[in-house]
C-alpha distance (Angstrom), angle and dihedral (degrees) to the residues before:
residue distance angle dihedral
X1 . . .
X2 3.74 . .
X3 4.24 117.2 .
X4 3.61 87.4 -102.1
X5 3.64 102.9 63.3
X6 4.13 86.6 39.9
X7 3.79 87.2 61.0
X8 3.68 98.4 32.9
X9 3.99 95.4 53.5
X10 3.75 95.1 -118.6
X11 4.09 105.0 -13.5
X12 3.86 98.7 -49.5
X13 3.89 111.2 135.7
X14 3.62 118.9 -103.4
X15 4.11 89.6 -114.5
X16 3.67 122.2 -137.6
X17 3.72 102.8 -120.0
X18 3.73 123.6 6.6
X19 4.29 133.9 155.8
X20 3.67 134.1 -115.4
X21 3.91 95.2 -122.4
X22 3.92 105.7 161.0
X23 3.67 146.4 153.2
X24 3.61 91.1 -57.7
X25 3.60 100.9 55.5
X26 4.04 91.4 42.3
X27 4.57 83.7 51.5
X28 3.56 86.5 54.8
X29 4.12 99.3 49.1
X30 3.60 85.3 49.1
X31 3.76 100.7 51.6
X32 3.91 89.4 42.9
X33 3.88 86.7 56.4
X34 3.65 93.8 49.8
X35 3.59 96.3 53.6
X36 3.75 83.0 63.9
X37 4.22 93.7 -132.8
X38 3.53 98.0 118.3
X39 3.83 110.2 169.4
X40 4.05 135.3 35.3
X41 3.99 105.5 -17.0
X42 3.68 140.3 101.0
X43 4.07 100.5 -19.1
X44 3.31 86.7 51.5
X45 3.57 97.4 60.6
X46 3.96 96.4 43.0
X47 4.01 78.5 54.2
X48 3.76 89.2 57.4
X49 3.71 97.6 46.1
X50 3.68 95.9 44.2
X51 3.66 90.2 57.5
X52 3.57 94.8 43.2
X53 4.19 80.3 63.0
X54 3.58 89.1 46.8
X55 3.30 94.8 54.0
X56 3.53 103.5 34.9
X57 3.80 97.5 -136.7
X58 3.36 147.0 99.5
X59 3.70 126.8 -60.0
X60 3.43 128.7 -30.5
X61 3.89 138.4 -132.9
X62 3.97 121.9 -173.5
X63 3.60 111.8 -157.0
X64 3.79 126.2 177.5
X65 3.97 96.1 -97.9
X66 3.51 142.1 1.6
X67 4.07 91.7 -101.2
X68 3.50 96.6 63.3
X69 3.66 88.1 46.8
X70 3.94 93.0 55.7
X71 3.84 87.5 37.9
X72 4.19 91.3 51.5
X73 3.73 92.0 45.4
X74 3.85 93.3 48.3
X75 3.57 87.4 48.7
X76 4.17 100.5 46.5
X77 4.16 82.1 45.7
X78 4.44 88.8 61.2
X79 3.68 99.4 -119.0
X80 3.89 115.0 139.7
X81 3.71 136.9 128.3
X82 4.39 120.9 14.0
X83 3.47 87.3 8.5
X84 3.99 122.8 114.6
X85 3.60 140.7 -144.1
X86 3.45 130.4 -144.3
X87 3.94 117.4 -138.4
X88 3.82 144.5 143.7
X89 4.01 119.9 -88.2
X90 3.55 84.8 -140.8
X91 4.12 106.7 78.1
X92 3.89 143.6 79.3
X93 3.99 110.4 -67.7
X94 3.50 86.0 -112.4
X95 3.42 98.0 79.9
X96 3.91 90.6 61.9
X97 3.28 94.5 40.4
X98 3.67 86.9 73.3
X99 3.49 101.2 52.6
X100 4.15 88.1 46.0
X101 4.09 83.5 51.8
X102 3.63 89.0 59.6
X103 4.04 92.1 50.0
X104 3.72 88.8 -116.5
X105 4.07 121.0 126.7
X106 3.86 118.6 -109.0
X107 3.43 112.1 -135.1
X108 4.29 113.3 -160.3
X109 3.84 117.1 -152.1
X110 3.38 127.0 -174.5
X111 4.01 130.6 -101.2
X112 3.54 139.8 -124.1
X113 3.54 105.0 -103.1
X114 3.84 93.9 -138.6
X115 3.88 97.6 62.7
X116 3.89 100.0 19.8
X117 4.19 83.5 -128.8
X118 3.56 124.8 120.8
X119 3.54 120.2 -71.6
X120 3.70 111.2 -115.9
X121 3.72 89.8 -158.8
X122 3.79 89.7 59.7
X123 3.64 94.6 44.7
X124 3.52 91.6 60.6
X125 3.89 93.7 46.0
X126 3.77 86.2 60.4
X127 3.66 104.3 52.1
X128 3.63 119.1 122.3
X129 3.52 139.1 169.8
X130 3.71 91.0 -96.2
X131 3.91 92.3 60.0
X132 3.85 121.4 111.7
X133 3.62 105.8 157.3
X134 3.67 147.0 40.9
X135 3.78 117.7 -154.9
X136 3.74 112.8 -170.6
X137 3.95 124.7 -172.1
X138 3.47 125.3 -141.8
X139 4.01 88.1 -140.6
X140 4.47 101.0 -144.6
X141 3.72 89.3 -21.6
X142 3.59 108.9 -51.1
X143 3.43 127.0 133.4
X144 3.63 120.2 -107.3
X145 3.85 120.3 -138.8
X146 3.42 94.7 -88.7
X147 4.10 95.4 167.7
X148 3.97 85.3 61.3
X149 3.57 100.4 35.8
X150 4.20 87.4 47.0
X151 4.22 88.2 55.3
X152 3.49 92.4 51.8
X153 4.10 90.9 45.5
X154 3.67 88.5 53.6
X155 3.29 98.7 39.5
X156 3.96 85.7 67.2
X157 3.60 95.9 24.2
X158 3.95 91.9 -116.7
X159 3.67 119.9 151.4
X160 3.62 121.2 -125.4
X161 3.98 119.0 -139.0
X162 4.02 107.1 -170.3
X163 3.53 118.7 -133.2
X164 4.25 92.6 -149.3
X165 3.65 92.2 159.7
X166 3.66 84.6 135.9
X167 3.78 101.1 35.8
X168 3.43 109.3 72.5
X169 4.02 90.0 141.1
X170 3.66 106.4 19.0
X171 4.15 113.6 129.3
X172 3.77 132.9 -172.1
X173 3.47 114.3 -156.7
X174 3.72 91.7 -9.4
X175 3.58 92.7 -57.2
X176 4.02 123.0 111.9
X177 4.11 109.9 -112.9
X178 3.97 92.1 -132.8
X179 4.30 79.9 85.6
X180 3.62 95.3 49.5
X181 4.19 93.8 69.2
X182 3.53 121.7 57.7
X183 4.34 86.6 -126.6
X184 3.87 116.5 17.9
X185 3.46 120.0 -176.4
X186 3.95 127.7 -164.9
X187 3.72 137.9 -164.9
X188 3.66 130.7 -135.0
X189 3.67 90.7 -172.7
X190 4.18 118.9 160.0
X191 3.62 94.1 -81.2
X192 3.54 106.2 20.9
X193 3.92 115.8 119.1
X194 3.50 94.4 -94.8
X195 3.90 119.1 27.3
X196 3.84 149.2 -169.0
X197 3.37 88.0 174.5
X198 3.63 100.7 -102.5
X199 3.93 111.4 4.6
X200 4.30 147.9 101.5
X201 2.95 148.0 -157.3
X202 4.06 134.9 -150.1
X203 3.92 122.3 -162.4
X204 3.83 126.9 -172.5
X205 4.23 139.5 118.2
X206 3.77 109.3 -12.3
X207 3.83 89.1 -113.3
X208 3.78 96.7 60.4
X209 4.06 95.5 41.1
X210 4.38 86.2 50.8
X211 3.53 93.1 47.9
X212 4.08 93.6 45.6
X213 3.74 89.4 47.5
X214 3.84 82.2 63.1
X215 3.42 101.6 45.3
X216 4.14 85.6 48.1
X217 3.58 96.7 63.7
X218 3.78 102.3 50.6
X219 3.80 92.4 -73.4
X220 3.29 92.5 -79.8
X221 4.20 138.0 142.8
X222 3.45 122.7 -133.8
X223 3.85 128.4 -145.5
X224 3.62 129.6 -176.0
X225 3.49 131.3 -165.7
X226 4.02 118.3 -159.1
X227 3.45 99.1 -155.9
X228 4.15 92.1 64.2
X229 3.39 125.7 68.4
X230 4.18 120.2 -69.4
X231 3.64 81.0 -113.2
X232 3.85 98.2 60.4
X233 3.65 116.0 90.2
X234 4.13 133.1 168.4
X235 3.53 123.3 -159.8
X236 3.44 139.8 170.9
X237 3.41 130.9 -155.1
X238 4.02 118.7 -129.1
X239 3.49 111.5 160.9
X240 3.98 139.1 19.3
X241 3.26 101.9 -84.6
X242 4.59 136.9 174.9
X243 3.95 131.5 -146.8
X244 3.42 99.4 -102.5
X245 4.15 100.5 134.9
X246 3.70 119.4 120.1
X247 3.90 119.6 -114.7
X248 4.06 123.3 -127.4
X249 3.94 90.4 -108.7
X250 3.08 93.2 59.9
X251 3.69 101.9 36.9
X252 4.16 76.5 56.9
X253 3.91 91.6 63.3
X254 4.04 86.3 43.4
X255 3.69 96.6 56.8
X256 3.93 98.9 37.6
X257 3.96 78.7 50.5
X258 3.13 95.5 53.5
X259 3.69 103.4 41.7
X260 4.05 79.7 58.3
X261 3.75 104.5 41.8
X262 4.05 93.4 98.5
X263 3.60 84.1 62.1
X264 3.53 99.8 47.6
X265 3.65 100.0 42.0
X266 3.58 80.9 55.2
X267 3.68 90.5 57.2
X268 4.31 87.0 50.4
X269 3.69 91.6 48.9
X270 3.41 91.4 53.5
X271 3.43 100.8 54.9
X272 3.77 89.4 42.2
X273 3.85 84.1 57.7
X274 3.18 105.8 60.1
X275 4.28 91.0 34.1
X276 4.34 78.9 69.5
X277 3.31 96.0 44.0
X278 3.81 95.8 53.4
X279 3.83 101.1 36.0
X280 3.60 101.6 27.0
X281 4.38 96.9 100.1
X282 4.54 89.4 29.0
X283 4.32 97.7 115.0
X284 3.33 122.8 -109.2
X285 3.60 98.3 20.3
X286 4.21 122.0 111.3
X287 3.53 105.8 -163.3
X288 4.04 112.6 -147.6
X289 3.81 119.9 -56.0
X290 4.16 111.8 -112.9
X291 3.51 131.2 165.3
X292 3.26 125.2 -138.8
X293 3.77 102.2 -115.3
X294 3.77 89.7 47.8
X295 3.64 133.8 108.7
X296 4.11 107.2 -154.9
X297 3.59 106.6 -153.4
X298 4.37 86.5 -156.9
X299 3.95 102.7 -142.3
X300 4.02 72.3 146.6
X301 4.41 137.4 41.4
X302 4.03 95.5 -169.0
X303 3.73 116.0 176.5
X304 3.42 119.2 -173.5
X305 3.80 124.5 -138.1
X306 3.88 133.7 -157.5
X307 3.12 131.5 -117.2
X308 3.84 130.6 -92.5
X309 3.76 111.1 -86.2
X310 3.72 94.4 -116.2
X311 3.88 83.1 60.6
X312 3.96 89.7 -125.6
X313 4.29 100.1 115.1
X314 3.20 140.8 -36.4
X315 4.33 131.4 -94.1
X316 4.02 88.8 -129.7
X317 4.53 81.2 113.7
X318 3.83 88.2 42.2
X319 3.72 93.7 46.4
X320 4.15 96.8 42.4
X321 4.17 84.9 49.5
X322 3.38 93.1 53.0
X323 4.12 94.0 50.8
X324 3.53 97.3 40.7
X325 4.14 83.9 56.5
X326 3.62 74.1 55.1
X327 3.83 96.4 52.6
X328 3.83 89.6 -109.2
X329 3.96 104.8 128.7
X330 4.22 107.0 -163.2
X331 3.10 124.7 174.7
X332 4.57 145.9 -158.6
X333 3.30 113.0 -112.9
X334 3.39 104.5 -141.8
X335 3.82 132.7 -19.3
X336 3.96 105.2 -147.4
X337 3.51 118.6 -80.5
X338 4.42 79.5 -132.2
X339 4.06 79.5 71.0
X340 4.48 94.9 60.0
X341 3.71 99.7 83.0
X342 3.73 88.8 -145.1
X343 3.63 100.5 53.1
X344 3.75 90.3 46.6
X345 4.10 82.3 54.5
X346 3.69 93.7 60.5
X347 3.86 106.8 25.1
X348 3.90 131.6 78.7
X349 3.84 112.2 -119.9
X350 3.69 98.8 -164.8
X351 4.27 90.1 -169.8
X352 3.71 131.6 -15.4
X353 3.37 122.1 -70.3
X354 3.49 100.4 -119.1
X355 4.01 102.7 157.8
X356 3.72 86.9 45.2
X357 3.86 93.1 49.1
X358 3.77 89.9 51.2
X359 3.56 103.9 47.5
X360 4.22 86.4 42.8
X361 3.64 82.6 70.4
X362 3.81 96.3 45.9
X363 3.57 106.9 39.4
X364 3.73 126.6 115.6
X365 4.15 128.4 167.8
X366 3.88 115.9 -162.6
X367 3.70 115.1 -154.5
X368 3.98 109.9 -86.8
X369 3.79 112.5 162.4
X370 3.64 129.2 112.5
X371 3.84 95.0 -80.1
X372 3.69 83.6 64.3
X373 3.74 105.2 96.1
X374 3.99 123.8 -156.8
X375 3.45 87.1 -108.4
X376 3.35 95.2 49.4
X377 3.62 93.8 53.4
X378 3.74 89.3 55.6
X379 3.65 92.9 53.3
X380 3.41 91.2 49.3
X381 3.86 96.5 43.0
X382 4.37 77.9 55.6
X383 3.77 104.4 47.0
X384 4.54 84.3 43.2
X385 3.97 84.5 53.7
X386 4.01 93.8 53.7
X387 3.68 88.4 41.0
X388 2.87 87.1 62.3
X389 4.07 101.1 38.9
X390 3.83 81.1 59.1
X391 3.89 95.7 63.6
X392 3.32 82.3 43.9
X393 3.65 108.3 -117.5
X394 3.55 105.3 123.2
Protein backbone atom coordinates (compact mmCIF):
# COMPACT_ATOMS: atom_id res chain seq x y z
CA UNK A 1 0.00 0.00 0.00
CA UNK A 2 1.55 3.18 -1.21
CA UNK A 3 1.90 6.35 1.58
CA UNK A 4 -0.98 7.85 -0.01
CA UNK A 5 -3.61 5.42 0.61
CA UNK A 6 -1.98 4.98 4.38
CA UNK A 7 -2.73 8.66 4.93
CA UNK A 8 -5.80 8.89 2.91
CA UNK A 9 -7.68 5.89 4.73
CA UNK A 10 -7.99 3.77 1.65
CA UNK A 11 -7.10 6.28 -1.45
CA UNK A 12 -9.42 9.22 -0.50
CA UNK A 13 -7.59 12.63 -0.88
CA UNK A 14 -6.42 14.33 2.10
CA UNK A 15 -9.09 17.37 1.38
CA UNK A 16 -8.19 20.91 1.78
CA UNK A 17 -10.58 22.08 4.37
CA UNK A 18 -12.91 19.82 6.21
CA UNK A 19 -14.90 20.05 10.01
CA UNK A 20 -14.69 18.11 13.12
CA UNK A 21 -18.48 17.13 13.17
CA UNK A 22 -18.74 14.04 15.56
CA UNK A 23 -20.87 12.12 17.85
CA UNK A 24 -21.40 15.03 19.90
CA UNK A 25 -22.69 17.35 17.47
CA UNK A 26 -25.01 14.49 15.81
CA UNK A 27 -26.40 13.83 20.11
CA UNK A 28 -27.20 17.29 20.15
CA UNK A 29 -29.33 17.53 16.64
CA UNK A 30 -31.12 14.67 17.87
CA UNK A 31 -32.11 15.89 21.29
CA UNK A 32 -33.04 19.36 19.74
CA UNK A 33 -35.44 17.41 17.39
CA UNK A 34 -36.99 15.54 20.12
CA UNK A 35 -37.88 18.41 22.10
CA UNK A 36 -40.05 19.20 19.15
CA UNK A 37 -38.82 23.23 18.96
CA UNK A 38 -37.38 23.15 15.74
CA UNK A 39 -36.58 26.71 14.56
CA UNK A 40 -35.31 30.11 16.34
CA UNK A 41 -35.97 29.58 20.25
CA UNK A 42 -34.15 28.71 23.33
CA UNK A 43 -30.82 26.96 21.77
CA UNK A 44 -30.51 29.68 19.90
CA UNK A 45 -30.18 32.03 22.56
CA UNK A 46 -27.72 29.87 24.77
CA UNK A 47 -25.78 29.96 21.26
CA UNK A 48 -25.78 33.72 21.42
CA UNK A 49 -24.70 34.06 24.94
CA UNK A 50 -22.04 31.51 24.78
CA UNK A 51 -20.43 33.35 22.06
CA UNK A 52 -20.86 36.56 23.57
CA UNK A 53 -18.37 34.76 26.42
CA UNK A 54 -16.26 33.61 23.77
CA UNK A 55 -15.84 36.60 22.44
CA UNK A 56 -15.79 38.75 25.24
CA UNK A 57 -17.99 41.50 23.81
CA UNK A 58 -21.06 42.85 23.66
CA UNK A 59 -24.16 41.20 22.50
CA UNK A 60 -24.52 38.73 20.14
CA UNK A 61 -26.76 37.96 17.06
CA UNK A 62 -26.57 34.49 15.15
CA UNK A 63 -27.77 34.76 11.76
CA UNK A 64 -27.83 31.99 9.18
CA UNK A 65 -24.47 33.05 7.34
CA UNK A 66 -21.86 35.40 7.48
CA UNK A 67 -23.50 37.57 4.45
CA UNK A 68 -26.45 38.43 6.13
CA UNK A 69 -24.39 39.33 9.02
CA UNK A 70 -22.20 41.85 6.94
CA UNK A 71 -25.41 42.85 5.08
CA UNK A 72 -27.42 43.50 8.70
CA UNK A 73 -24.53 45.39 10.12
CA UNK A 74 -24.14 47.59 6.99
CA UNK A 75 -27.66 48.17 7.17
CA UNK A 76 -28.08 49.04 11.22
CA UNK A 77 -24.75 51.41 10.47
CA UNK A 78 -27.17 53.73 7.56
CA UNK A 79 -25.21 53.08 4.51
CA UNK A 80 -27.33 52.45 1.31
CA UNK A 81 -27.47 53.77 -2.15
CA UNK A 82 -24.19 56.20 -3.77
CA UNK A 83 -22.40 55.40 -0.92
CA UNK A 84 -19.07 53.19 -0.99
CA UNK A 85 -17.34 50.70 0.93
CA UNK A 86 -13.96 50.20 1.43
CA UNK A 87 -12.65 46.48 1.36
CA UNK A 88 -9.75 44.23 0.31
CA UNK A 89 -9.65 42.68 -3.38
CA UNK A 90 -8.42 39.76 -1.77
CA UNK A 91 -11.68 37.89 -0.09
CA UNK A 92 -14.72 35.60 -0.87
CA UNK A 93 -17.36 37.51 -3.16
CA UNK A 94 -19.48 37.41 -0.37
CA UNK A 95 -18.13 40.04 1.36
CA UNK A 96 -19.06 42.49 -1.55
CA UNK A 97 -21.99 41.12 -2.11
CA UNK A 98 -23.10 42.70 1.01
CA UNK A 99 -22.17 46.02 0.46
CA UNK A 100 -23.84 45.71 -3.34
CA UNK A 101 -27.10 44.34 -1.28
CA UNK A 102 -27.21 47.50 0.50
CA UNK A 103 -27.01 49.62 -2.93
CA UNK A 104 -23.75 51.00 -1.80
CA UNK A 105 -20.43 50.76 -4.15
CA UNK A 106 -17.60 48.34 -3.12
CA UNK A 107 -14.50 49.79 -3.39
CA UNK A 108 -11.31 46.93 -3.60
CA UNK A 109 -7.88 48.05 -2.29
CA UNK A 110 -4.98 46.31 -2.44
CA UNK A 111 -3.07 44.18 0.36
CA UNK A 112 0.10 44.00 1.94
CA UNK A 113 1.71 41.23 0.44
CA UNK A 114 3.17 39.95 3.75
CA UNK A 115 -0.19 39.22 5.54
CA UNK A 116 -2.57 39.00 2.47
CA UNK A 117 -4.87 41.74 4.66
CA UNK A 118 -5.77 44.99 3.53
CA UNK A 119 -3.33 47.55 3.33
CA UNK A 120 -4.09 50.31 5.67
CA UNK A 121 -1.96 52.59 3.65
CA UNK A 122 -4.18 51.97 0.64
CA UNK A 123 -7.29 52.31 2.51
CA UNK A 124 -6.51 55.62 3.40
CA UNK A 125 -5.41 56.60 -0.21
CA UNK A 126 -8.92 55.73 -1.24
CA UNK A 127 -11.04 57.64 1.04
CA UNK A 128 -13.45 59.99 -0.33
CA UNK A 129 -16.16 61.96 0.76
CA UNK A 130 -18.57 59.35 -0.31
CA UNK A 131 -17.00 56.70 2.10
CA UNK A 132 -18.93 55.38 5.16
CA UNK A 133 -17.45 52.17 5.95
CA UNK A 134 -14.37 50.19 6.26
CA UNK A 135 -14.66 46.44 5.87
CA UNK A 136 -11.50 44.64 6.79
CA UNK A 137 -10.86 40.79 6.23
CA UNK A 138 -9.16 38.70 8.41
CA UNK A 139 -7.50 36.93 5.22
CA UNK A 140 -7.27 32.68 6.61
CA UNK A 141 -7.45 33.88 10.13
CA UNK A 142 -4.98 36.43 10.62
CA UNK A 143 -5.42 39.47 12.15
CA UNK A 144 -5.50 42.51 10.18
CA UNK A 145 -3.72 45.69 11.42
CA UNK A 146 -6.40 46.85 13.20
CA UNK A 147 -4.31 49.73 15.23
CA UNK A 148 -3.57 51.26 11.64
CA UNK A 149 -6.66 50.54 9.99
CA UNK A 150 -8.61 52.06 13.39
CA UNK A 151 -6.40 55.62 12.90
CA UNK A 152 -7.35 55.93 9.56
CA UNK A 153 -11.23 55.08 10.52
CA UNK A 154 -11.11 57.77 13.00
CA UNK A 155 -9.36 59.96 11.27
CA UNK A 156 -12.52 60.17 8.90
CA UNK A 157 -14.91 59.09 11.36
CA UNK A 158 -15.79 55.85 9.28
CA UNK A 159 -16.93 52.83 11.01
CA UNK A 160 -15.26 49.65 10.53
CA UNK A 161 -17.46 46.35 10.19
CA UNK A 162 -14.94 43.23 10.33
CA UNK A 163 -15.28 40.66 7.93
CA UNK A 164 -13.86 37.69 10.63
CA UNK A 165 -15.39 35.00 8.68
CA UNK A 166 -12.20 33.27 9.22
CA UNK A 167 -11.34 34.41 12.71
CA UNK A 168 -13.40 32.85 14.96
CA UNK A 169 -10.33 32.45 17.52
CA UNK A 170 -7.79 34.87 16.47
CA UNK A 171 -6.42 37.28 19.56
CA UNK A 172 -4.16 40.31 19.65
CA UNK A 173 -2.61 40.84 22.70
CA UNK A 174 -4.70 38.23 24.34
CA UNK A 175 -7.75 39.84 23.42
CA UNK A 176 -10.33 38.28 20.76
CA UNK A 177 -10.45 40.63 17.38
CA UNK A 178 -14.41 40.63 17.33
CA UNK A 179 -13.70 43.91 20.01
CA UNK A 180 -11.31 45.58 17.88
CA UNK A 181 -14.19 46.64 15.02
CA UNK A 182 -17.03 48.57 15.88
CA UNK A 183 -19.39 45.42 14.06
CA UNK A 184 -17.64 42.00 13.57
CA UNK A 185 -19.29 39.42 11.97
CA UNK A 186 -18.33 35.59 11.93
CA UNK A 187 -19.20 32.54 9.99
CA UNK A 188 -20.00 29.14 11.10
CA UNK A 189 -20.01 27.96 7.62
CA UNK A 190 -19.54 23.87 6.87
CA UNK A 191 -15.93 23.96 7.21
CA UNK A 192 -15.19 26.87 9.08
CA UNK A 193 -13.37 26.28 12.49
CA UNK A 194 -16.31 26.28 14.38
CA UNK A 195 -19.65 25.19 12.68
CA UNK A 196 -23.48 24.93 12.80
CA UNK A 197 -23.38 23.79 9.63
CA UNK A 198 -24.39 26.76 7.81
CA UNK A 199 -24.81 29.84 10.22
CA UNK A 200 -23.17 33.49 11.78
CA UNK A 201 -23.12 35.48 13.96
CA UNK A 202 -22.37 39.47 14.19
CA UNK A 203 -21.52 41.25 17.57
CA UNK A 204 -21.16 45.02 18.15
CA UNK A 205 -22.97 48.11 20.43
CA UNK A 206 -26.20 46.85 21.89
CA UNK A 207 -28.10 49.32 19.66
CA UNK A 208 -26.89 47.94 16.36
CA UNK A 209 -27.20 44.03 17.42
CA UNK A 210 -31.28 45.01 18.70
CA UNK A 211 -32.02 46.72 15.70
CA UNK A 212 -30.41 43.80 13.34
CA UNK A 213 -32.29 41.23 15.31
CA UNK A 214 -35.31 43.11 13.89
CA UNK A 215 -34.41 43.47 10.61
CA UNK A 216 -33.48 39.43 10.76
CA UNK A 217 -36.81 38.26 11.39
CA UNK A 218 -38.81 40.00 8.69
CA UNK A 219 -38.55 43.37 10.44
CA UNK A 220 -40.96 42.62 12.55
CA UNK A 221 -41.89 43.26 16.59
CA UNK A 222 -43.01 40.75 18.67
CA UNK A 223 -45.53 41.00 21.57
CA UNK A 224 -46.61 38.46 23.92
CA UNK A 225 -49.30 38.36 26.13
CA UNK A 226 -49.12 35.82 29.24
CA UNK A 227 -52.49 35.44 29.83
CA UNK A 228 -53.10 33.66 26.14
CA UNK A 229 -51.97 30.60 25.20
CA UNK A 230 -47.88 29.96 24.62
CA UNK A 231 -49.01 29.55 21.18
CA UNK A 232 -50.53 33.05 20.68
CA UNK A 233 -48.27 35.60 19.37
CA UNK A 234 -48.87 39.40 17.87
CA UNK A 235 -46.54 41.06 15.81
CA UNK A 236 -46.29 43.90 13.88
CA UNK A 237 -44.30 44.61 11.20
CA UNK A 238 -42.17 48.01 11.23
CA UNK A 239 -39.53 47.89 8.95
CA UNK A 240 -38.44 45.84 5.71
CA UNK A 241 -37.01 43.23 7.02
CA UNK A 242 -35.20 39.29 5.52
CA UNK A 243 -35.06 35.69 7.13
CA UNK A 244 -31.82 35.70 8.23
CA UNK A 245 -32.31 34.14 12.04
CA UNK A 246 -30.59 31.00 12.94
CA UNK A 247 -32.69 27.80 13.74
CA UNK A 248 -32.24 25.63 17.13
CA UNK A 249 -30.57 22.72 15.08
CA UNK A 250 -28.28 24.50 14.08
CA UNK A 251 -27.63 26.64 17.02
CA UNK A 252 -27.15 22.77 18.49
CA UNK A 253 -24.11 22.13 16.12
CA UNK A 254 -22.87 25.83 17.13
CA UNK A 255 -22.75 25.26 20.77
CA UNK A 256 -21.43 21.56 20.77
CA UNK A 257 -18.81 23.32 18.37
CA UNK A 258 -18.05 25.59 20.39
CA UNK A 259 -17.81 23.81 23.62
CA UNK A 260 -15.07 21.76 21.46
CA UNK A 261 -13.22 24.39 19.54
CA UNK A 262 -10.15 24.49 22.17
CA UNK A 263 -9.69 21.06 21.20
CA UNK A 264 -9.86 21.40 17.69
CA UNK A 265 -7.87 24.43 17.25
CA UNK A 266 -5.49 22.44 19.04
CA UNK A 267 -5.69 19.82 16.47
CA UNK A 268 -5.03 22.94 13.57
CA UNK A 269 -2.16 24.24 15.48
CA UNK A 270 -0.68 21.17 15.52
CA UNK A 271 -0.59 20.46 12.17
CA UNK A 272 0.47 24.01 11.48
CA UNK A 273 3.40 23.17 13.83
CA UNK A 274 4.94 20.75 12.46
CA UNK A 275 4.05 22.28 8.57
CA UNK A 276 6.88 25.23 10.00
CA UNK A 277 9.02 23.07 11.28
CA UNK A 278 9.41 20.99 8.11
CA UNK A 279 9.21 23.71 5.42
CA UNK A 280 10.41 26.59 7.22
CA UNK A 281 14.50 26.53 5.65
CA UNK A 282 12.95 24.63 1.83
CA UNK A 283 13.90 27.87 -0.86
CA UNK A 284 11.56 29.80 -2.25
CA UNK A 285 8.89 29.13 0.07
CA UNK A 286 7.45 32.07 2.72
CA UNK A 287 5.62 30.32 5.19
CA UNK A 288 2.50 32.47 6.61
CA UNK A 289 3.09 35.93 8.09
CA UNK A 290 2.31 36.02 12.18
CA UNK A 291 3.13 38.38 14.64
CA UNK A 292 4.18 37.68 17.65
CA UNK A 293 1.38 39.01 19.80
CA UNK A 294 -1.12 37.27 17.57
CA UNK A 295 -3.29 34.38 18.00
CA UNK A 296 -4.05 32.86 14.26
CA UNK A 297 -7.22 31.19 14.45
CA UNK A 298 -5.90 28.87 10.99
CA UNK A 299 -9.21 28.50 8.88
CA UNK A 300 -6.14 28.73 6.29
CA UNK A 301 -2.05 27.14 5.96
CA UNK A 302 -0.96 29.50 2.89
CA UNK A 303 2.59 29.19 1.77
CA UNK A 304 3.79 31.34 -0.60
CA UNK A 305 6.04 30.32 -3.50
CA UNK A 306 8.54 32.25 -5.76
CA UNK A 307 8.56 32.79 -8.83
CA UNK A 308 10.18 30.83 -11.70
CA UNK A 309 13.75 31.88 -12.21
CA UNK A 310 13.17 33.23 -15.63
CA UNK A 311 10.72 35.59 -13.77
CA UNK A 312 7.82 34.46 -16.21
CA UNK A 313 5.22 32.51 -13.42
CA UNK A 314 5.32 30.68 -10.79
CA UNK A 315 5.18 26.38 -10.29
CA UNK A 316 2.28 26.88 -7.56
CA UNK A 317 -0.13 24.75 -10.75
CA UNK A 318 2.84 22.39 -11.25
CA UNK A 319 3.33 21.83 -7.61
CA UNK A 320 -0.69 21.44 -6.64
CA UNK A 321 -0.82 18.75 -9.81
CA UNK A 322 1.76 16.92 -8.61
CA UNK A 323 0.12 16.56 -4.85
CA UNK A 324 -3.22 16.02 -5.86
CA UNK A 325 -1.60 12.87 -7.99
CA UNK A 326 -0.58 12.37 -4.56
CA UNK A 327 -4.09 12.61 -3.03
CA UNK A 328 -3.16 16.00 -1.50
CA UNK A 329 -6.08 18.45 -2.61
CA UNK A 330 -4.67 22.39 -2.04
CA UNK A 331 -6.21 24.94 -2.87
CA UNK A 332 -5.89 29.39 -3.89
CA UNK A 333 -7.35 31.34 -1.65
CA UNK A 334 -8.79 33.80 -3.48
CA UNK A 335 -8.20 35.07 -7.02
CA UNK A 336 -8.96 38.95 -6.88
CA UNK A 337 -12.31 40.01 -7.01
CA UNK A 338 -10.50 42.70 -10.01
CA UNK A 339 -10.34 39.17 -12.00
CA UNK A 340 -14.76 38.49 -11.94
CA UNK A 341 -15.75 40.54 -14.87
CA UNK A 342 -18.90 41.43 -13.08
CA UNK A 343 -17.55 42.66 -9.95
CA UNK A 344 -15.03 44.71 -11.81
CA UNK A 345 -18.39 46.15 -13.67
CA UNK A 346 -19.85 47.45 -10.54
CA UNK A 347 -16.91 48.12 -8.13
CA UNK A 348 -14.36 51.06 -7.91
CA UNK A 349 -10.73 49.86 -8.33
CA UNK A 350 -9.00 52.87 -7.08
CA UNK A 351 -5.28 51.31 -8.46
CA UNK A 352 -4.28 47.89 -9.52
CA UNK A 353 -3.99 45.35 -7.32
CA UNK A 354 -0.61 44.55 -7.71
CA UNK A 355 0.26 42.69 -4.27
CA UNK A 356 -2.92 40.81 -4.72
CA UNK A 357 -2.10 39.88 -8.38
CA UNK A 358 1.27 38.59 -7.29
CA UNK A 359 0.54 36.55 -4.47
CA UNK A 360 -2.72 35.09 -6.71
CA UNK A 361 -0.07 33.52 -8.65
CA UNK A 362 1.91 32.22 -5.67
CA UNK A 363 -0.46 31.06 -3.27
CA UNK A 364 -0.91 27.55 -2.09
CA UNK A 365 -3.11 26.18 1.14
CA UNK A 366 -2.28 22.59 2.36
CA UNK A 367 -5.03 20.85 4.11
CA UNK A 368 -4.96 21.75 7.98
CA UNK A 369 -8.23 20.97 9.72
CA UNK A 370 -8.94 18.45 12.26
CA UNK A 371 -9.21 15.55 9.77
CA UNK A 372 -5.64 16.27 9.16
CA UNK A 373 -3.77 13.87 11.34
CA UNK A 374 -0.04 14.47 12.61
CA UNK A 375 0.91 11.97 10.42
CA UNK A 376 -0.73 13.23 7.78
CA UNK A 377 0.80 16.49 8.08
CA UNK A 378 4.16 14.87 7.89
CA UNK A 379 3.35 13.11 4.79
CA UNK A 380 2.20 16.00 3.37
CA UNK A 381 5.06 18.27 4.63
CA UNK A 382 7.24 15.14 2.51
CA UNK A 383 5.41 14.78 -0.77
CA UNK A 384 5.36 19.32 -0.72
CA UNK A 385 9.28 18.98 -0.24
CA UNK A 386 9.74 16.63 -3.46
CA UNK A 387 7.34 18.77 -5.24
CA UNK A 388 9.21 20.92 -4.88
CA UNK A 389 12.74 18.99 -5.47
CA UNK A 390 11.10 18.28 -8.86
CA UNK A 391 10.92 22.00 -9.99
CA UNK A 392 14.01 22.05 -8.78
CA UNK A 393 14.11 24.40 -5.99
CA UNK A 394 15.28 22.51 -3.22
Amino acid sequence: MSHASQSAEGGRPVPVTGHGVGEAELAAVARVLGSGGLTTGPETALFEEELAGHFGTGPVLAVNSCTAALHLALLCLGVGAGDEVITSVLTFPATVNAVLAVGAVPVLVDVDPRTLNISPAAVASAVTPRTRAVIPVHMGGAACDMTALRAVADRHALPLVADAAHAVDTRIDGRHIAGEADVSCFSFYATKNLTSVEGGALTGPAEIVDRARLLARHGLRFSWDPALPATAASYEAVAAGWKYNLSDVHAAVGRTQLARLPELQRARRDVVRIYDHALARLPGVDLPHRTSTEEHSWYLYQIQLAADPDGHGTPRDRVAERLRRAGIVTGSYYAPLSRHAFLASVCRIPEPPVHAEAAWHRLLALPVHPGVSTADARWIAGQLTAALAEEGRN
